[in-house]
C-alpha positions as a printed Julia matrix, in Angstrom:
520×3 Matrix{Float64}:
  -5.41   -1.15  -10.34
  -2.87    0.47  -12.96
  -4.74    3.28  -14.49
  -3.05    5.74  -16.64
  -2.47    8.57  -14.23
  -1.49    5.55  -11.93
   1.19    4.69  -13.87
   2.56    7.78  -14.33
   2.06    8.33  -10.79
   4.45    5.45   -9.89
   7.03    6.02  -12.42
   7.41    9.43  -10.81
   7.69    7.99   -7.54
  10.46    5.38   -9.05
  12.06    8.53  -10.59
  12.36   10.18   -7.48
  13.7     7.47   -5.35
  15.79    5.89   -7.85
  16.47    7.95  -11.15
  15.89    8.02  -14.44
  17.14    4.53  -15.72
  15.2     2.7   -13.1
  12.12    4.29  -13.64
  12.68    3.98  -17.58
  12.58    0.07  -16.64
   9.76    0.23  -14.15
   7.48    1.95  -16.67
   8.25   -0.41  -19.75
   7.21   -3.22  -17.05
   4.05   -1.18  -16.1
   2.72   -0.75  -19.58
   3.82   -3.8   -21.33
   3.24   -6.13  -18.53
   5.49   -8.96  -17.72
   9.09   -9.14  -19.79
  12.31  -11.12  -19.74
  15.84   -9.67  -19.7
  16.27   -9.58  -23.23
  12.83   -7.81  -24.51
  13.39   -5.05  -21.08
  16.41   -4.18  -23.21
  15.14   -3.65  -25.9
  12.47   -1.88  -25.08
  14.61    0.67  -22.88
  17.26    0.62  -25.55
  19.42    0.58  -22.22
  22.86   -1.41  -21.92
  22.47   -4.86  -20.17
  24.66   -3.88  -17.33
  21.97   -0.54  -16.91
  19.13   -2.95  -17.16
  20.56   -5.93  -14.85
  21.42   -3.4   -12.37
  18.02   -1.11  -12.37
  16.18   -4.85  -11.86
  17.95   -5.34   -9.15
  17.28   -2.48   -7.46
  13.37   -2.88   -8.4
  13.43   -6.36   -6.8
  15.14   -5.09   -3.3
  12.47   -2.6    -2.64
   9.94   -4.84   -3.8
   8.63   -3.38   -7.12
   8.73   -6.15   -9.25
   8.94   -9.9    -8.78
  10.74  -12.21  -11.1
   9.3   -15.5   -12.13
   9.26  -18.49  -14.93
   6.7   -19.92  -16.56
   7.07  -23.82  -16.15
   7.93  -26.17  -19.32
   5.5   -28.53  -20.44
   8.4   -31.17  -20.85
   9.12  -30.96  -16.71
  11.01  -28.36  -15.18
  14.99  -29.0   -16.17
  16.64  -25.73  -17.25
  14.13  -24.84  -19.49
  12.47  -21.8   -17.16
  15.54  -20.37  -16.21
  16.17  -19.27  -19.58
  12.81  -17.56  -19.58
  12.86  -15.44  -16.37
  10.4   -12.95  -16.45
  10.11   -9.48  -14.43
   6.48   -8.57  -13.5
   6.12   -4.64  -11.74
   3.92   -5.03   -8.87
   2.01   -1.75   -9.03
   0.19   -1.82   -5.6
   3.77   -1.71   -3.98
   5.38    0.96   -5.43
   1.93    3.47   -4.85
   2.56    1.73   -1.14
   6.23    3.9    -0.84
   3.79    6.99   -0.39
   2.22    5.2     2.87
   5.14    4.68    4.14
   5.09    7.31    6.77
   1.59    5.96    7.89
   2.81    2.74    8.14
   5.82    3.82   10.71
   2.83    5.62   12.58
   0.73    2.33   12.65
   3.58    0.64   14.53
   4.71    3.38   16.52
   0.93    3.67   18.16
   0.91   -0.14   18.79
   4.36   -0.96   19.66
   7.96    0.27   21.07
  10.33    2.95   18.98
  12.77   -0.53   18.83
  10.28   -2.2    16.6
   9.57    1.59   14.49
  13.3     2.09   13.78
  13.63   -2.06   12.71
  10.39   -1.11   10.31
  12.22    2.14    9.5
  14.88    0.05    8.52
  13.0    -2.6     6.23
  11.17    0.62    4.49
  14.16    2.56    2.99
  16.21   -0.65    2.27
  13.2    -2.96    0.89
  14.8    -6.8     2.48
  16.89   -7.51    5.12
  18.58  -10.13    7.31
  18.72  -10.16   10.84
  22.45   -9.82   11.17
  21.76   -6.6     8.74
  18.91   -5.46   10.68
  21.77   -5.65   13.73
  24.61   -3.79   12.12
  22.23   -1.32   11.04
  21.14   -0.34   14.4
  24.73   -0.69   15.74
  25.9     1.8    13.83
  22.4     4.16   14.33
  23.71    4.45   18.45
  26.53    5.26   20.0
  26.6     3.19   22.58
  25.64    0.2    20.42
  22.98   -2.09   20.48
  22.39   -5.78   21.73
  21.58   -8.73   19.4
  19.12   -9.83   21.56
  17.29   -6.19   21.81
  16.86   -6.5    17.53
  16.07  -10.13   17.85
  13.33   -9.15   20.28
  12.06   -6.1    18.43
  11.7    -8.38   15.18
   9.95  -11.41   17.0
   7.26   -8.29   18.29
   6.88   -7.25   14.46
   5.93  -10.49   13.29
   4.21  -11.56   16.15
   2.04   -8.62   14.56
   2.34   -9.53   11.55
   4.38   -6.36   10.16
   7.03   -7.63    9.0
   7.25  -10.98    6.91
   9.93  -13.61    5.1
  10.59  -12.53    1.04
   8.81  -14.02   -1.47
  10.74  -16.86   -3.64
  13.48  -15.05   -5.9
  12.08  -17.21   -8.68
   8.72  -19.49   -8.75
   7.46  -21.51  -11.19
   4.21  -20.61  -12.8
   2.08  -23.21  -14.6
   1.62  -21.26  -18.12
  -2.08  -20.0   -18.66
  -4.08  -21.35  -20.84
  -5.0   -19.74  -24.05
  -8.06  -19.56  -25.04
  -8.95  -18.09  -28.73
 -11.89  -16.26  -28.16
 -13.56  -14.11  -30.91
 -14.58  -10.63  -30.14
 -16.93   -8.02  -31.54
 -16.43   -5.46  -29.3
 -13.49   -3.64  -28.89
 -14.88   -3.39  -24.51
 -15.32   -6.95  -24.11
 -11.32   -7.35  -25.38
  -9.56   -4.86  -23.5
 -11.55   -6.62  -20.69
 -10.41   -9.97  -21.24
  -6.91   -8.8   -21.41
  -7.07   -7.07  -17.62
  -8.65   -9.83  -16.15
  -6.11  -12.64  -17.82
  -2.96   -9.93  -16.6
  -4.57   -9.77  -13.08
  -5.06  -13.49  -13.03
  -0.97  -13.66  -13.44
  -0.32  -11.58  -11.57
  -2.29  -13.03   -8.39
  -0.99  -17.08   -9.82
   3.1   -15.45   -9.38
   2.27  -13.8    -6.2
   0.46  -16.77   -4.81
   3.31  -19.22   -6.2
   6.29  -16.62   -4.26
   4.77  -16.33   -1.02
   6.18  -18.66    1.56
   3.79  -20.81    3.57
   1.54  -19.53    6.2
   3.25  -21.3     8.82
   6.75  -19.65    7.66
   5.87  -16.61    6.66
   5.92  -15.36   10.32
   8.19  -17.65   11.92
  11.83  -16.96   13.42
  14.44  -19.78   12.45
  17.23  -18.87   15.07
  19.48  -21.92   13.96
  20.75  -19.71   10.93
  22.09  -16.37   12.85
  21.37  -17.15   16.83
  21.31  -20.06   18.58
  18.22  -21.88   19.49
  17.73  -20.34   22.82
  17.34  -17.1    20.83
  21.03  -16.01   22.6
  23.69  -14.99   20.49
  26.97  -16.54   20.2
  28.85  -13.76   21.33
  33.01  -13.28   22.6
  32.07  -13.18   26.28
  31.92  -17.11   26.07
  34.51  -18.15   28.3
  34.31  -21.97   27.37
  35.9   -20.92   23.91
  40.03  -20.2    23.26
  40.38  -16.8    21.2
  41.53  -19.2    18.21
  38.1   -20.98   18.7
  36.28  -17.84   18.91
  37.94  -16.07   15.77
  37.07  -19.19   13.87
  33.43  -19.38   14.88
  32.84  -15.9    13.93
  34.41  -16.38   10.32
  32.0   -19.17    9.94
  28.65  -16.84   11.12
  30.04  -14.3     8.67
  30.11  -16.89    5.98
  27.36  -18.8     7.37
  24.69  -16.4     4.81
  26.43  -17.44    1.5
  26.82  -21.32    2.47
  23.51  -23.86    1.97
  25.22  -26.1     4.28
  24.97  -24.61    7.8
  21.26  -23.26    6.9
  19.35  -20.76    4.54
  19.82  -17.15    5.37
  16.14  -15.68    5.65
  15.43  -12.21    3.99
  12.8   -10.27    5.66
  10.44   -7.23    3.94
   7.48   -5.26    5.46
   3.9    -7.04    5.06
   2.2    -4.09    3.27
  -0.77   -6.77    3.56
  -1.09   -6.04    7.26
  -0.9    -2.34    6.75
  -3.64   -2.18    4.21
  -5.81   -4.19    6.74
  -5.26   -2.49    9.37
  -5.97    1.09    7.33
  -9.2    -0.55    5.79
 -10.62   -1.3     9.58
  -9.42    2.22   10.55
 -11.59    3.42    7.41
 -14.59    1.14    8.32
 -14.14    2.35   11.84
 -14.43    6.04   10.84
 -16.89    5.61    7.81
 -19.0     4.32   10.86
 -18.76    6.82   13.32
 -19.84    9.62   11.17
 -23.22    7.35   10.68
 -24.09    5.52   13.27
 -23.71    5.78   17.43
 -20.81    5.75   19.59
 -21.74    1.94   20.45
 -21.5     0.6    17.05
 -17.83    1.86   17.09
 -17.16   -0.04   19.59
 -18.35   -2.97   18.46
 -16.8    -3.11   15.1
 -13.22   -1.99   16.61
 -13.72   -4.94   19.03
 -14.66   -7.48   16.11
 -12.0    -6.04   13.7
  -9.65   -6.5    16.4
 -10.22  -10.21   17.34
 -10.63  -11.57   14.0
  -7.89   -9.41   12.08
  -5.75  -12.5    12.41
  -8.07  -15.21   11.05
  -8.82  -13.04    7.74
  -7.46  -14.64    4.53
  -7.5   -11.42    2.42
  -7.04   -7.81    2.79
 -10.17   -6.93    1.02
 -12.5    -9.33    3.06
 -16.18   -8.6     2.14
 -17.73  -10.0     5.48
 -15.92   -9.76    8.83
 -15.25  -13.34   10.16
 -18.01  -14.49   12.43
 -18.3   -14.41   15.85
 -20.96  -15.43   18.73
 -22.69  -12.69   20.69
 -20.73  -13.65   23.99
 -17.63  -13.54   22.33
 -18.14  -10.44   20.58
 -19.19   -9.16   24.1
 -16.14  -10.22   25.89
 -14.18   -8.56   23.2
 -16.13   -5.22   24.08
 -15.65   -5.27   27.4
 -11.89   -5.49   27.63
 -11.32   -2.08   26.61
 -12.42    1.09   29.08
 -14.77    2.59   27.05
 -16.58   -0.43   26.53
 -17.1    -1.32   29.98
 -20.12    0.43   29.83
 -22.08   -1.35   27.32
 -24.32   -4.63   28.7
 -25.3    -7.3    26.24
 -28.11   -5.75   25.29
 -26.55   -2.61   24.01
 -24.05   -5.1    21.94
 -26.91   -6.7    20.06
 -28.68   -3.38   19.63
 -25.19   -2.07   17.85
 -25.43   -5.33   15.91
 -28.59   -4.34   14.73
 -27.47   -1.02   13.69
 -24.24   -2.55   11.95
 -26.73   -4.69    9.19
 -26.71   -7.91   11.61
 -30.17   -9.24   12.54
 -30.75  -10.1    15.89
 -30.79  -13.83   16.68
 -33.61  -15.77   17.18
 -32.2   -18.81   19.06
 -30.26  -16.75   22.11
 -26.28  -16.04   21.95
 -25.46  -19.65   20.38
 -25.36  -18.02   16.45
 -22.23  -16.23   14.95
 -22.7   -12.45   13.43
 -20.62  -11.28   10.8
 -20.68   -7.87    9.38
 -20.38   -6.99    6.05
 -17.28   -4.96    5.92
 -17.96   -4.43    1.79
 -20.97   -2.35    2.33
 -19.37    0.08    4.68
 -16.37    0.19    2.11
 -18.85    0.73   -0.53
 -21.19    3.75    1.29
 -17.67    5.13    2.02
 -17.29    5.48   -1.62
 -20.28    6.86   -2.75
 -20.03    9.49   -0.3
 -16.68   10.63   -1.7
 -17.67   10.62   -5.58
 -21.25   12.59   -4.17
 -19.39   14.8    -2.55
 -17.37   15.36   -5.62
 -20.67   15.96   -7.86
 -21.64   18.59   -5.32
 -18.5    20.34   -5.47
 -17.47   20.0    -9.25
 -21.28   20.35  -10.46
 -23.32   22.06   -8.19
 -26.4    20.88   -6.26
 -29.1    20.21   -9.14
 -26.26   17.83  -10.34
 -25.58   16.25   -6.68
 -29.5    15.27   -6.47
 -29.58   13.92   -9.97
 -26.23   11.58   -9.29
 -27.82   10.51   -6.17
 -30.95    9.15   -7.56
 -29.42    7.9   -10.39
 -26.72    5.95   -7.73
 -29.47    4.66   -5.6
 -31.85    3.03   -8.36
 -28.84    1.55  -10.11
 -30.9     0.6   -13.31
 -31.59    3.41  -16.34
 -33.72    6.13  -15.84
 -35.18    8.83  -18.86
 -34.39   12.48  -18.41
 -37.91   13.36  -17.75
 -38.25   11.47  -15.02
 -35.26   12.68  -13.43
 -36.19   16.41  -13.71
 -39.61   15.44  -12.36
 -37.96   13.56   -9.17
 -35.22   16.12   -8.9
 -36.83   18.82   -9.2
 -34.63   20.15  -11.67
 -35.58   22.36  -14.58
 -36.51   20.3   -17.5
 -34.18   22.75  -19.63
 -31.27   22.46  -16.91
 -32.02   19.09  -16.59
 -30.12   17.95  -20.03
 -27.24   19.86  -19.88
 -26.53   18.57  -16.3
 -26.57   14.8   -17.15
 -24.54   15.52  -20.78
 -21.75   17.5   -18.8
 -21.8    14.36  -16.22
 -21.86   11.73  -19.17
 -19.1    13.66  -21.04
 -16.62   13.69  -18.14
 -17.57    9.68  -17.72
 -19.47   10.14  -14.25
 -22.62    8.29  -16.28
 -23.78    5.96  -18.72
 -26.31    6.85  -21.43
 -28.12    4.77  -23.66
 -30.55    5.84  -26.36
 -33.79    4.55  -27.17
 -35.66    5.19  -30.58
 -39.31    4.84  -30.17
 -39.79    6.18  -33.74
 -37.98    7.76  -36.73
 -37.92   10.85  -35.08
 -38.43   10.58  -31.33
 -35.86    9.32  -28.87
 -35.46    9.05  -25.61
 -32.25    9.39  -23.59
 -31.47    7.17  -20.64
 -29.21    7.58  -18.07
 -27.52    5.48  -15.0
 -24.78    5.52  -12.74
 -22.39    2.33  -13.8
 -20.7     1.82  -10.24
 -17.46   -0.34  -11.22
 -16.27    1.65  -14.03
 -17.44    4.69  -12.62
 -14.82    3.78   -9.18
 -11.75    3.6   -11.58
 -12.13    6.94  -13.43
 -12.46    8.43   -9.69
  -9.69    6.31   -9.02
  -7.62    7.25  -12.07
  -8.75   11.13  -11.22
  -7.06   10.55   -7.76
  -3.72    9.44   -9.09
  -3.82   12.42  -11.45
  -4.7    14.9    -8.36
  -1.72   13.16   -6.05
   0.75   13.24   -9.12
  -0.39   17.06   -9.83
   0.07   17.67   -5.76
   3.92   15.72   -5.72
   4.81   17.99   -8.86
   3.99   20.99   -7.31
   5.23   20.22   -4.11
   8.7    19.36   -5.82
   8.36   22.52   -7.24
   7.96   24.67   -4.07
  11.13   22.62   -2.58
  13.12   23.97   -5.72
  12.23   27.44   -5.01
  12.7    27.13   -1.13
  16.75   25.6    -2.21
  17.16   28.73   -4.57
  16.23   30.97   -1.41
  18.26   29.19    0.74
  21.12   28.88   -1.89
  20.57   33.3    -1.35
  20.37   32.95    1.97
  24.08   30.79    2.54
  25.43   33.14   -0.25
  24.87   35.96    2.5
  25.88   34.37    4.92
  29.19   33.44    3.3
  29.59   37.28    2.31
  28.93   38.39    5.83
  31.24   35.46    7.6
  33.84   36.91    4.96
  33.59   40.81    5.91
  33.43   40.3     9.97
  34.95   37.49   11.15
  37.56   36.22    8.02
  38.56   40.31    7.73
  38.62   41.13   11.44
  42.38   40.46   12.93
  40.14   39.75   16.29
  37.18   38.3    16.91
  36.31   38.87   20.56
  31.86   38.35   19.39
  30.57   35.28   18.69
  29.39   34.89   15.43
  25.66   35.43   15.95
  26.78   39.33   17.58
  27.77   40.25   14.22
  25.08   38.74   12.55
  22.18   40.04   14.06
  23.57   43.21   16.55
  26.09   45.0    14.23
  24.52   44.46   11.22
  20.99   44.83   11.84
  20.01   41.23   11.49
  19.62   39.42    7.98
C-alpha cells in the first residue's frame, strides 16, 4: 500500500541504488500512477534519452511493469503507441528484504543456489547462459554448466526463482463509471480501489502460466538431456564446433531456434514463506509448544497448493494427514494423535465429530490480525502511557462506539484524565470520534477504534520510522568515511616520513607503524 512516507521511502531507496534521474522517474510513476513515454517526460522535464534509459533500468530490477491498454477496434498497432509504465511499489520496498531473502535460501538450500539468488537480486533478470558467465567469472577455477543448471532447477523446484513477466500485455481498458460523490472520503476511495484494481488486472495479464512459470525449457541454452553442448565432443570437427557455438551465442536474439527465457526472484514465495514464519512466531508466544508444531507442519505441506500470498485460511487438510506431516520431523515424534487434535483445538479448529475423515483449516488471518493489534497496543503503551493502553484495548475489542463515560467507568481512568487521553489519541488518528447532540446544549462524545484505516496510518508511521532510520544511518556512514578519509591521510604522511624517506627499509611496514612511532 503506497502511503506517503511509503513513497518517499522508496524513492530514497531508488535514489540510493540508482541516482537521482531514476528515482525522479520512479516517483512521478508513484504519485501519478500509470504514464506513457511522452507524459513521464514531461512530467520529469528530463530528455527522452534520460527518461528511456532510467525506464529501462526500472524494468530490469523489477520496479515498474510496462503495459497497453487494448483498442476497442482489435488489437493492430493501436496499443503499442500507448505503452504505459506502472511502478510496482511492493517491489521496490522488497530491495530492503533482500538480505532476508538470501538467508531464507541459504537455511533451506546449498551456497550454489544463494550465490545464483545473489545473482538475480543485484541484477533484477537473467538468462541461464548469464547466470553461467556470472559465476564463471565469480571462481577461479571456473564453474560447470551443469552445476548452475542444477542450482537453478533446485530454486524453482522451490519456487524462488521464476520466468519474467510479459515485456508488454494487453489490458482490457476499465470501465468508467460516472459516479456522483458527496463526500470528499468516499472519492479518494474510489480512486485507490479502481488504481489497485489495475494494477492487480496488468500483473495478472504479465505473469506467465502456472505451468511455465516454474518450468526449465533446456531446448533454448542446453540440450534436452539437461547436458551442455560443450568442445569436449569428439564427434564434432573444430570447424563444426566453432560454428555451433556462434549459433548458441546468437541463438538469444533469433525467434527461430527458440525464445530465450529471462528469469527474476519470486518475491511471492518470500513473502509466504516470511508470513508463515510470522504466524509461526505470533503463535509461540501464545499458545504451547504443540501448536507450533502443528502449524509449521500444515504451513509446510500446503505452502505449495496456496493461490495467494495473503491466504486468509490455511488449505485444508485431514487429521491423519496433518499427523503424518507432524511426525516426520524430530521434535514431533513425540506428539500422538491425540495431542494433534488437542493443538487443533487450541489453533481455532473444532474437533471433529465424525472421526479423522473431515479436513481442518486454520485461519491464518486471525493470527495475522492478533499479531497486529499487539504491535499498535504495544505502541499505545509506549507512546501514551498505561491509562491510554487500557482505554485502546477496550475500545479495540468492542469494535462498535463507546461514550467517554463509560470508558472511564470500565477503565478505571479518571473521568478528568479520561478526555484528554482519547482527544490526544483521536488527534494523532489512533481513533474515531463521532458526536452526538442529545439537546441544544448537551453532547455526548463517542469514540471507537476503526481497524482498517487505523492499520495504514501505523503502516504509513512505519515507513516514516524506516526512512528516518536509513537517513541516519547514511549519515553515520558519512561521518565514519570522513574519519577514515583522516585516518588514510595519516597513514599516507607516515608511509611518506619512514619508509618513502628512509634510503633502507630493513622493518616491515607495520614496525614503524606501531613500534617506532607509538602506534596510531
Amino acid at each position: 500500500m503506497a502511503t506517503p512516507y511509503g513513497i518517499k521511502l522508496a524513492v530514497h531507496l531508488i535514489t540510493n541504488h540508482f541516482g537521482n534521474l531514476v528515482a525522479k522517474v520512479c516517483e512521478n510513476l508513484l504519485r501519478r500512477g500509470p504514464l506513457t513515454l511522452q507524459q513521464v517526460i514531461r512530467y520529469t522535464e528530463l530528455t527522452p534519452q534520460q527518461v528511456k534509459n532510467s525506464l529501462l533500468i526500472l524494468i530490469q530490477h523489477n520496479c515498474i511493469q510496462a503495459f497497453s491498454f487494448e483498442s476497442q477496434g482489435g488489437f493492430g498497432d493501436g496499443p503499442k503507441a500507448n505503452t504505459q509504465y506502472l511502478a510496482l511499489f511492493g517491489n521496490i520496498l522488497h530491495r530492503m528484504r533482500f538480505p532476508k531473502f538470501l538467508e531464507i535460501v541459504s537455511r533451506e538450500l546449498d551456497q550454489e543456489c544463494k550465490e545464483l539468488l545473489e545473482g538475480l537480486l543485484q541484477n533484477g533478470r537473467l538468462t541461464l547462459v548469464q547466470m553461467v558467465e556470472r559465476a564463471k567469472s565469480k571462481r577461479k577455477d571456473g564453474c560447470r554448466e551443469d552445476v548452475v543448471q542444477e542450482g537453478l532447477t533446485k530454486l524453482l523446484a522451490a519456487h524462488f526463482v521464476e520466468r519474467c513477466p510479459a515485456p508488454e500485455p494487453l489490458v482490457p481498458e476499465p470501465v468508467k463509471v460516472e459516479t456522483t460523490s458527496k463526500k470528499r472520503g468516499a472519492k479518494s476511495a474510489k480512486i485507490n480501489e479502481e488504481s489497485e484494481t489495475i494494477e492487480q488486472r496488468v500483473l495478472a495479464a504479465a505473469g506467465p502460466m502456472e505451468a511455465q512459470r516454474f518450468s526449465m525449457i533446456t531446448n533454448t541454452e542446453f540440450d534436452v538431456n539437461g547436458e551442455t553442448s560443450t568442445d569436449d565432443s569428439p564427434s564434432l570437427i573444430v570447424g563444426e564446433k566453432r560454428k555451433r557455438d556462434s549459433l548458441e551465442l546468437d541463438r538469444e536474439s533469433t525467434a527461430e531456434e527458440g525464445e530465450v527465457v529471462l528469469w527474476r526472484a519470486n518475491f511471492e514465495e518470500f513473502l509466504r514463506r516470511l508470513r508463515h514464519m510470522a504466524c509461526i512466531e505470533n503463535v509461540r508466544a501464545s499458545l504451547d509448544d504443540g501448536a507450533v508444531k502443528v502449524l509449521k507442519a500444515k504451513l509446510d505441506a500446503t505452502r505449495g497448493l496456496e493461490k495467494k500470498v495473503k491466504t486468509e485460511k490455511s488449505v485444508p487438510l485431514s487429521l491423519d494427514n496433518i499427523f503424518e506431516e507432524v511426525i516426520k520431523s524430530e521434535e514431533g515424534r513425540v506428539m500422538t494423535l491425540d495431542d494433534v487434535r488437542a493443538s487443533l483445538v487450541q489453533l481455532g479448529c473444532p474437533a471433529s465429530a465424525r472421526g479423522t475423515a473431515d479436513s481442518y483449516s486454520i485461519d491464518l488471518k486471525k493470527i495475522i490480525e492478533s499479531a497486529q493489534n499487539d504491535e499498535v497496543e504495544s505502541i499505545v503503551l509506549k507512546r501514551y502511557g498505561r491509562d491510554a493502553y487500557r482505554i485502546f484495548r477496550l475500545l479495540s475489542k468492542n469494535g462498535r462506539l463507546v461514550e467517554t463515560d463509560k470508558i472511564s467507568d470500565t477503565t478505571f481512568v479518571e473521568k478528568k484524565d479520561a478526555p484528554k487521553i482519547l482527544y490526544k489519541m483521536w488527534k494523532d488518528e489512533y481513533l474515531h470520534m463521532e458526536k452526538l447532540v442529545l439537546a441544544p446544549n448537551r453532547n455526548i462524545l463517542l469514540w471507537k477504534v476503526n481497524k482498517r484505516p487505523l492499520w495504514e496510518h501505523v503502516l504509513d508511521e512505519m515507513f516514516h520510522a524506516a526512512l528516518n532510520l536509513s537517513l541516519r544511518a547514511a549519515y553515520e556512514w558519512d561521518k565514519e568515511k570522513e574519519w577514515i578519509g583522516v585516518l588514510l591521510m595519516a597513514w599516507r604522511s607516515l608511509y611518506q616520513k619512514f619508509i618513502i624517506g628512509a634510503t633502507t627499509v630493513s622493518k616491515p611496514l607495520w614496525h614503524f607503524m606501531f613500534h617506532d612511532t607509538g602506534g596510531l
